[in-house]
N, C-alpha and C positions, 0 to 999 in steps of 0.2 A: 298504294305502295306497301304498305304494312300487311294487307292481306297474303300480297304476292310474295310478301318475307316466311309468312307462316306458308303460306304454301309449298313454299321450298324446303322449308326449314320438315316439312311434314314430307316431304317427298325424299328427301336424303335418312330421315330417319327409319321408317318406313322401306328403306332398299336394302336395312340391314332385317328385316324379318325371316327372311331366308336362308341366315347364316348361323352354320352350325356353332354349336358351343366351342370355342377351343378348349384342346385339351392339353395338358402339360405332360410329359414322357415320366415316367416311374423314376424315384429318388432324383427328378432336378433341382429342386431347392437344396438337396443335400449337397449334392457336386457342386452347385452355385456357392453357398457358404465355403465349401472346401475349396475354392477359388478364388474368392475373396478375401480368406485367410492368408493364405500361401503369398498373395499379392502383399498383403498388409507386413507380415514377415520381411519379403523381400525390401517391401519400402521402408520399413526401419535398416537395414540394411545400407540402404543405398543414400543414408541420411547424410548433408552434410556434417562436417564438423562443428560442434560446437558452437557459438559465438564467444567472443570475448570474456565477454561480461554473466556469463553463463555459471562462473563457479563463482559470482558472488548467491545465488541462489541453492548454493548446495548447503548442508546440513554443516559438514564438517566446519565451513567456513563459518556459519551462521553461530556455532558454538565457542568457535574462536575469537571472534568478534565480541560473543556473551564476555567469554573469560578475560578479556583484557577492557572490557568496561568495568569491569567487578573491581579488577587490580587494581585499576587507576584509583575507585572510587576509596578500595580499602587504604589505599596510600594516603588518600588526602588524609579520610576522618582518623588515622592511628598516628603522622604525624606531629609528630609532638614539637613545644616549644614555641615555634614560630607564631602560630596562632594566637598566644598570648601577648606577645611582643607586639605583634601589630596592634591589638585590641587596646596596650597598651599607648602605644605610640598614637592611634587616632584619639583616643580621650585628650590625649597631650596637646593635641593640633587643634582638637575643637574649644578648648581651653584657651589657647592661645591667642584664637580666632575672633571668640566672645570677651577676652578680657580687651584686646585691640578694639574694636566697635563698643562697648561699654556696655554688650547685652546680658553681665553676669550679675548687672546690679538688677535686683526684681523689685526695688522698691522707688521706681523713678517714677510710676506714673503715682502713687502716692505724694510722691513730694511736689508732686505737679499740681496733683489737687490741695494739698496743703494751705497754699497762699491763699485762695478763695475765701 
């Protein structure tokens, strides 16, 4: 079976010995490319619209988006006052919290050992 494969396979190659070289007509690659082009033009051209979500990828937007992350962040850190008041009001709370549980006395586990 595999002989009779080469032997075809040798008989079909073999039937192209007799066939001239093709040749290509003067300047077709040039007119091909220039064809190509013109195609390529027309199919931007004939692009649909946009997608939706299309101008979140454009530059301008990309800048805007920078500038109003910037704003935000300068708002907070120039903010004045509040920042303090909180800081102070949580020390307030956690004081209040530790003196409620009795965790502001540091000297209970000493007096634990004391009695021994």
């Amino acid at each position: 079976m595999n002989i009779d494969r080469n032997n075809k396979v040798e008989e079909i190659l073999s039937s192209l010995d007799g066939c001239p070289r093709a040749s290509v007509p003067d300047f077709f690659y040039t007119r091909l490319k220039a064809k190509m082009l013109a195609r390529l033009e027309d199919g931007e051209k004939r692009q649909e619209p946009a997608s939706p979500k299309s101008w979140l990828l454009r530059p301008a937007f990309a800048f805007l988006a920078l500038a109003v992350i910037l704003l935000i962040n300068t708002f907070i850190l120039f903010r004045e006052g509040t920042g303090k008041e909180e800081a102070m009001n949580d020390s307030e709370t956690l004081q209040s919290i530790a003196a409620e549980y009795s965790l502001n006395d540091n000297n209970s586990v000493y007096e634990l050992n004391q009695d021994k």
